[in-house]
Each structure stands twice: as structure tokens, then as C-alpha cells.
N, C-alpha and C positions, 0 to 999 in steps of 0.2 A: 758709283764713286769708288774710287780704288786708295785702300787705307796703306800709308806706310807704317811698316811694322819693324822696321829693321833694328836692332838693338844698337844703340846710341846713348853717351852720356849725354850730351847738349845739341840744342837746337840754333843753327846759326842765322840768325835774319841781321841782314845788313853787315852793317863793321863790328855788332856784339855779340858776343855767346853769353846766353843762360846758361849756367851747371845745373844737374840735375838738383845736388841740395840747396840753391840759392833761393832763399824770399824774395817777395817781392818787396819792393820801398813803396809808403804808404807815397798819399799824392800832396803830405803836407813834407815831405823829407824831399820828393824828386823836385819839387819847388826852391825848397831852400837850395839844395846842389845846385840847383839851374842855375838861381840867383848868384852864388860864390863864382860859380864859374864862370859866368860872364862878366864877373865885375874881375877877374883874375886877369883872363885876356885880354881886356880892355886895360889894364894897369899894362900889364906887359908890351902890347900894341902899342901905347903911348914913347913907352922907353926908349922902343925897340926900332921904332918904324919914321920915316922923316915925315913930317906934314904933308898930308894928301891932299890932291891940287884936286879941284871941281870935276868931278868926270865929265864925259862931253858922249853921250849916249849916240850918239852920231858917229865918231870914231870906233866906239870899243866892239868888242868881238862878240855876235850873239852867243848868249848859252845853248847850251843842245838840249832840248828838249826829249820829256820820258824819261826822266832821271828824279826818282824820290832823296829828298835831299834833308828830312827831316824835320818834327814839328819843332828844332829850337830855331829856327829860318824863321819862324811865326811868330816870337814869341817876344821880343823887342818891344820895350814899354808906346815907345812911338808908331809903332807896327799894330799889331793886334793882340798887345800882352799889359795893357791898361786895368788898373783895375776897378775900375767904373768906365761909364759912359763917357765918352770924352767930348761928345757934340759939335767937334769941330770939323769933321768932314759925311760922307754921306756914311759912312759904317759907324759902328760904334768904340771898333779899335780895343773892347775888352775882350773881344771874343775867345782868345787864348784863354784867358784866366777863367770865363764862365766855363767852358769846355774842362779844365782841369779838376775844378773846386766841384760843378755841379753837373754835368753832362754822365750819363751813365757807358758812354761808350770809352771816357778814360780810364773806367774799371773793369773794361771789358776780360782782361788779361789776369788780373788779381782774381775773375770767376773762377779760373783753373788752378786754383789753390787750395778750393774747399772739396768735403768731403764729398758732394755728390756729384762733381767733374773727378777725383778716382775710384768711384765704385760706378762709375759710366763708362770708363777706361777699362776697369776691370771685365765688367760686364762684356764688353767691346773683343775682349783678350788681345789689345792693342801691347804691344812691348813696352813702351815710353811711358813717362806721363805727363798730366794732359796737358802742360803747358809747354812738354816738347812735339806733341802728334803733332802734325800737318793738321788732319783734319781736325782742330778745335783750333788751332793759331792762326787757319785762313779765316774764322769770324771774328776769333777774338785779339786778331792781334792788324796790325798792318802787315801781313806773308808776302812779301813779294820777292821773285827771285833776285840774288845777289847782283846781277849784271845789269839791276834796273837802281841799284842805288849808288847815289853819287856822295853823300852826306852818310850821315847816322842815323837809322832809321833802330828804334827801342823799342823791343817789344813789351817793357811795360808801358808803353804807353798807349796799350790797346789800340783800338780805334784812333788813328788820330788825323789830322786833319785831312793827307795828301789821300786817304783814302775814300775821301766820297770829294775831293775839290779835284783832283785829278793831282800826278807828280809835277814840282813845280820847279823842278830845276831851270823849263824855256822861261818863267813868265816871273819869277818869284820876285825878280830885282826890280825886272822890268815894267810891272803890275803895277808900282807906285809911282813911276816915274810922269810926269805932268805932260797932258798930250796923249799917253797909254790910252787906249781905250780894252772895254771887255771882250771885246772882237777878234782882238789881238790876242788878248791872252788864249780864247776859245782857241784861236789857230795854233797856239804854244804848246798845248796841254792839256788846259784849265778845260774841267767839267762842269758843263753849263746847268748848274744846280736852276737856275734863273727857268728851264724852261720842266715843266713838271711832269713833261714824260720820259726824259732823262733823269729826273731826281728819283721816279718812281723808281724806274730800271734800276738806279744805281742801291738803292736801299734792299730793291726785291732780292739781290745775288745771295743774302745771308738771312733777309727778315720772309721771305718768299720760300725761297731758292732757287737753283739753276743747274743745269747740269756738271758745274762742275765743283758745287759745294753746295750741301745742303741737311736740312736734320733729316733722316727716311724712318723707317720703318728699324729698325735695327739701332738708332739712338734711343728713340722713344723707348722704346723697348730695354733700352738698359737704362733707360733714367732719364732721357733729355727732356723737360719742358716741352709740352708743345706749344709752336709758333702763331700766335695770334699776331694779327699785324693792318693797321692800316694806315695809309701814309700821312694823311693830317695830324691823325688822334695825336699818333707816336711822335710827328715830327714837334707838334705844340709842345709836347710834356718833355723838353729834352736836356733843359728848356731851352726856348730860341737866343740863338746868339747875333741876330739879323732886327733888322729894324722890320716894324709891320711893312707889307705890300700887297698887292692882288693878286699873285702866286700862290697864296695860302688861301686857308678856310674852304668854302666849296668848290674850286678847282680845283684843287691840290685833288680833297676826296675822290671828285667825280673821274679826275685822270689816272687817283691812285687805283681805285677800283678798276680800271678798263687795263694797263698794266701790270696789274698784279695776276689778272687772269690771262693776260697774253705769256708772262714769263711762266704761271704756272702748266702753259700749253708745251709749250718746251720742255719745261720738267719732265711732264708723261709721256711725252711722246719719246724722250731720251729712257724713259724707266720701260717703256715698248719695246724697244727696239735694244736693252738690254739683256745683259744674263739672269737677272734679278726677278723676271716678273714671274707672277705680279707683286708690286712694291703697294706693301697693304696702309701707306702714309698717303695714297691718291684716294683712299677708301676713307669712309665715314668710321670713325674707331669704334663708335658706341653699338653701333651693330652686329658687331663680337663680342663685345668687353661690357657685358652687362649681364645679369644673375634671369634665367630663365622663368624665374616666377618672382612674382613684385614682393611677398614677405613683408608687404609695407611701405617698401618703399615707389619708385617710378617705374619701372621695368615694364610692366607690364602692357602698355598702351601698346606696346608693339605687336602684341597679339591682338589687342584688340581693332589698330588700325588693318591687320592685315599687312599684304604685299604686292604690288604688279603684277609680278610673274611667278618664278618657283620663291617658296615662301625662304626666308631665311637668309639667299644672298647676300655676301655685303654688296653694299652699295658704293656710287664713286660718290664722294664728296660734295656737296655743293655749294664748299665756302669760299668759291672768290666767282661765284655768279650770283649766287641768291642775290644780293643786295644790285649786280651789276644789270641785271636781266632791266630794271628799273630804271637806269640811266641813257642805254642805247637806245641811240634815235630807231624811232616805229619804222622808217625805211631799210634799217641795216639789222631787225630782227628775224628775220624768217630765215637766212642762214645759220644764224648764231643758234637759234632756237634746235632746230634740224642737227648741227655739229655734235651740241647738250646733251638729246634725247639718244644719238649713236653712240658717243663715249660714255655716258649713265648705263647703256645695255650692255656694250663690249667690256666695259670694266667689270660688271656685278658679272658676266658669267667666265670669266676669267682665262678662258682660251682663245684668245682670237689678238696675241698681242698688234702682229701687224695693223688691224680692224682698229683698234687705240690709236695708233698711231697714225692712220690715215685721219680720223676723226678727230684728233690734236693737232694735228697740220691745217685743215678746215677750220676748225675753229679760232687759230692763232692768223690763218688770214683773215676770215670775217671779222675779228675783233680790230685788228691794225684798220680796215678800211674804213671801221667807225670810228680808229681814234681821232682824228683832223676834226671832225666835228665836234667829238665831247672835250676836245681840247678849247675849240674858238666857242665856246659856249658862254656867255656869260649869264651869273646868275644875279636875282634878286631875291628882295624876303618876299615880295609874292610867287617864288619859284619853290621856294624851301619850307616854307608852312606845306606846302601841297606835299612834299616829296616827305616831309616828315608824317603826312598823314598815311599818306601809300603806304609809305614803311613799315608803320605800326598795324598796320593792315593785312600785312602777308604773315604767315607760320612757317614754322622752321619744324622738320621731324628730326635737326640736323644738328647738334649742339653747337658746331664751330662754325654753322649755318647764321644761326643764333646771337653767336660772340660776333661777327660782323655785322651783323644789325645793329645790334645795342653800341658799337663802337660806332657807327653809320650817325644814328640819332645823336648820339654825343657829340659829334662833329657839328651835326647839322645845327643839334640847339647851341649850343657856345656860339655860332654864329649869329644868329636870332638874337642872343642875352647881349651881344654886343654891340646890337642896336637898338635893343629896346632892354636897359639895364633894370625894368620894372618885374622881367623873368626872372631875374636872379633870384630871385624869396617867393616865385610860383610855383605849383603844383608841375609844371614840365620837370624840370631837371630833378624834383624830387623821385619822380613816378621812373627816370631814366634812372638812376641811381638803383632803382629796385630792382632794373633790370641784370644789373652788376651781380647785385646780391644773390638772385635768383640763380646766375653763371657759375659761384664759386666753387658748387659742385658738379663738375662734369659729371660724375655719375649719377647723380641725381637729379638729371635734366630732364622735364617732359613738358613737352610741346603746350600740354592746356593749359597746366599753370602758368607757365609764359607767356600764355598768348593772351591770360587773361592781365598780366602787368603790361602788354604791350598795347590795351585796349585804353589802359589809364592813360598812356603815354597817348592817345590819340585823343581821348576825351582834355586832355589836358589844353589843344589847342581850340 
């Protein structure tokens, strides 16, 4: 990833500039503005303008589609700016207002405000800060270049919608209009969140990464959070602003996992074929970053379990397969498996970037030709008792091995409790809960205490 660094008061996305000293507006102030302002224009329009005859969408001029036009297009009480459920068509028509008030990705932008996005900066010795870099406003903000917006696109308003729906300048008017189908909007613009290995993709480029924005080895390293992620967990808790469907709960999971390790084949095989390597964020962290003798604490099982090869190596990572190895059909494993154990060896010994990246192009095909399958899958509760038992059945030496597991199970049981509401006050969800607990210290992870809370989670069924 190539960082700008160029000294700059302000950072321009869309028709507004940031100043460097400017706060941000809380999301109870950019509401009230919103509100004044459109009740302004609207007085004025009325004054100003003669009565507008019916349009006749058969006449009028297509928009040009690819053109971000902004989330106050969205935001229209009759539109999706309700603030409840309004039940009178198939949406819920609040979805504006839930996104503002309770979605964490409308504060995406106000994260680069606090102290540990500028001592990440600092860290970085980036010029700016951090809600001017590129690299922190392409996650946290909607960053698109100026020549793709048609409206106002606000970088307080973090995340906002046209960034995971697709820019809606083709579809935006057109979308409502009776007769419209989603077909049509798809041909416009609009990103088909509808099918879940598009939604996965679309989520992966910042909660994953990609080559061409991502956390590596060098955020972490000055302070960024590391990226846990999986696409149901995350998507349920966001919280949803869509009416229940069959898109969610274990598809979502089972597509987001097969996804998350095709985008992360990408990732390394672009960190390969880099200046960079080796980029120590495709590596397991705790394999470095942990104190040579346990003193009491966990450390030390790693002596005791030994090593493969030459003892000590870091290792690649194996948190967007551990849990996936489990979902690929038995026909489309002997590839995938083969791919695994090549980039597991070429990574830990650290010379052979090419060798990575042969073995990341491999495995980003084998996984694509299983996805058709674990897409048209359908699941039931006698599918997911089983796979929650597997689950709890395998060990992780791998801490963020680990953390997708225990996010796996969560997915899995929330599904189960919402067909058998008699789970909710059982030993499952509590013994998963322990699993949490057990996570909060990465550096204090070891495999047999966990394995023995993941044993409860099995006895639980």
C-alpha cells in the first residue's frame, strides 16, 4: 500500500473540505442540520418554482450511472428516512435513521478524532492527520475520487450508504418508481448485497482487506486494532436495517468464510509479489509476540508442543481457513488442502516470495470452484447441531484461529435459539460466551484451556 504523505491543510472528498482544525458534528447536530435544511429548500422550492406536472418516466432522460450522489438522496421521511417501521411496503423505509442513530459505521469518521488514530499517525510518521491520510479515510470514510461524485458526498458521515449499495446516481430516482425492478437497478449501479458472495466481497475490502487498502503489519504495529471479522456475526450486530430473509444466518456464514479466504488469497499473493515481504500481518502474531518462558502465565505450551520443522519459525496464519477447511465439499478438498500446506511452508520460511504467491493463486482458484456449491447449499438444524459439534471438536494453536471459531459457534447457535427459543436460558450460549471471555487476552491464549471451554460447548449439545 503506498501511503500519502504530502503536507496538506485539508482533505477534499466530494464538494466539502475538512480543515485540519475542524470537529466533527455529533450525529444528534448533523440530523438536526439535515432536518432545517430540507425543510429550507422545500419552503423555498415551493415559492420559487411553478407546480410540477407528474413526470412520465418514459419520456425523461436516463441518469448516468457511477456517480455517488450522496446519503441525503436517502434520507427523505417517505424514502428510507422514517423513523420507525413504516410496514407499508416490502422495506422498512427507517433504514436512514437506524444507520445514523445506531449503525456503528456512521461513526466510522469521528474514530479519527481520538487519541489512538494520532499516536497511529504518529507512529506511521504519516504528515497529516488522521482524518486527512487517504489511508484511514478510504475505511473510514466514503473516499471516492472527485470525478465519481455528482451530489455531496460528507466525510462525516463515515460509511455511508452508497458505499456498500453501490453509487446511485443510475438507479436512485429510478429504484422507486412502480414497475422498477432490482434487476434494473443491478444493471444501474446498485450492488447486489441480495446475493452473499458479493456482500461478502464488498465488506471483505476493509473488514478482510485487499490489495488495495488494508490494516498490515505496520498499522498494527503502531497501534491499529486487529481485524477480527466474520460476515454474519458482524452483519446481525449492526444492527440490521433489512427485514429478516434466507440470505442471512448460515449462508451468509458458510459463503462468508469461503470469501473471506479467497479475498485473503489476494491479499498475499499481492504482499508476494511486493516490496514489502515478508508482510508479518499473513503470519500468526503470537508466535513472535510472546514472553520466552510462561512466569505463570501461557507462553509456554509452545515449547512444549514443539514444531514441524526448524523450531521457532513464524507461521502463516490460519484464520480464514481453520473454520473453512470444515465447510468445503469433500470433493473440492484435496486442492485446497495441497494449496494450505505450500503457503503454511513458503510463508514460515520466508524466502521463496514467488513460491507464496504461486500457492495463493492456487488456492484463490480451488476455493472460487468450491464457491457455486457452498453458495446453493441449503442448510437445516440437523446440518448445524452437527457442524456446531465438529466445531467445538477441532483446536486452534492459533489465537485469531480461535477468535473465528468462537465467532463460527455464535453464528451457528443464534440460529438454533431461533428455532428452538428453549436455548436461550441453556448451557450452549452460556459455555459460548466463555469462549469470548477466554479471547480477551490475546496474549494470554493457550490452546488447552480453550480447548477445554470448547469441549463444554460440545457437551452442551
Amino acid at each position: 500500500m503506498r501511503l500519502q504523505t504530502a503536507d496538506s491543510r485539508g482533505q477534499t472528498v466530494g464538494s466539502r473540505q475538512q480543515t485540519a482544525g475542524e470537529a466533527p458534528r455529533s450525529p444528534a447536530v448533523r440530523c438536526l442540520l439535515f432536518a432545517v435544511s430540507v425543510m429550507l429548500l422545500a419552503v423555498t422550492a415551493s415559492a420559487q418554482q411553478p407546480a410540477q406536472q407528474p413526470s412520465n418516466p418514459a419520456t425523461e432522460q436516463p441518469s448516468t450511472p457511477g456517480q455517488y450522489v450522496g446519503v441525503a438522496s436517502c434520507a427523505n421521511s417517505g424514502c428510507h428516512g422514517a423513523t420507525t417501521p413504516l410496514q407499508s411496503t416490502r422495506i422498512r423505509q427507517n433504514e436512514y435513521f437506524t444507520w445514523l442513530h445506531s449503525d456503528r459505521h456512521a461513526g466510522a469518521y469521528n474514530i479519527l478524532f481520538n487519541p489512538l488514530s494520532a499516536k497511529i499517525v504518529k507512529n506511521m510518521h504519516l504528515a497529516k492527520k488522521p482524518y486527512q491520510e487517504k489511508i484511514c479515510l478510504d475505511c473510514h470514510t466514503t473516499n471516492v475520487p472527485p470525478a465519481m461524485v455528482s451530489g455531496r458526498i460528507d466525510i462525516e458521515d463515515g460509511i455511508q450508504c452508497e458505499t456498500c449499495h453501490g453509487p446511485s446516481s443510475g438507479w436512485r430516482g429510478e429504484h422507486a418508481q412502480q414497475g422498477w425492478t432490482h434487476a434494473q437497478s443491478l444493471e444501474r449501479g446498485m450492488t447486489d448485497l441480495r446475493d452473499t458472495r458479493v456482500r461478502g466481497h464488498v465488506c471483505n475490502h476493509c473488514h478482510v482487506g485487499s490489495p488495495e487498502k488494508e490494516v498490515d503489519h505496520d498499522l498494527i504495529a503502531s497501534g491499529h486494532p486487529f481485524l477480527a471479522f466474520e460476515l454474519d456475526n458482524y452483519t446481525e450486530t449492526m444492527p440490521p436495517h433489512w427485514n429478516p430473509n434466507d440470505t442471512h444466518g448460515v449462508p451468509a456464514w458458510a459463503v462468508g468464510q469461503a470469501m473471506a479466504f479467497r479475498d485473503s488469497m489476494s491479499t498475499l499473493a499481492h504482499h508476494a509479489r511486493g516490496e514489502k515481504w515478508p508482510e508479518f500481518s499473513d503470519m500468526s502474531c503470537y508466535n513472535c509476540h510472546h514472553a520466552l518462558q510462561s512466569n505463570g502465565r501461557s507462553s509456554g505450551w509452545r515449547q512444549e508442543r514443539g514444531w514441524p520443522g526448524r523450531p521457532g519459525l513464524p507461521a502463516w496464519s490460519p484464520q480464514r481457513w481453520a473454520v473453512l477447511r470444515m465447510i468445503v465439499p469433500e470433493s473440492d478438498r484435496a486442492p485446497l488442502d495441497d494449496a494450505v500446506a505450500r503457503i503454511a511452508a513458503r510463508v514460515s520460511r520466508m524466502n521463496d516470495p514467488a513460491g507464496v504467491a504461486a500457492a495463493a493463486d492456487d488456492a484463490k482458484k480451488a476455493i472460487e470452484a468450491a464457491i457455486p456449491k457452498i453458495y446453493a447449499r441449503s442448510w437445516s438444524a440437523d446440518d448445524v447441531r452437527p457442524m456446531i459439534v465438529a466445531l467445538a471438536s477441532e483446536r486452534d494453536t492459533d489465537v485469531h484461529a480461535a477468535e473465528q471459531r468462537a465467532l463460527s459457534l455464535q453464528t451457528l447457535a443464534t440460529v438454533l435459539t431461533r428455532r428452538d427459543h428453549k436455548l436461550a436460558n441453556g448451557p450452549l450460549l452460556k459455555a459460548i460466551d466463555a469462549l469470548f471471555a477466554d479471547l480477551k487476552d490475546r496474549d494470554d491464549y493457550d490452546p488447552a484451556r480453550f480447548g477445554a471451554k470448547l469441549d463444554a460447548v460440545r457437551n452442551a449439545l
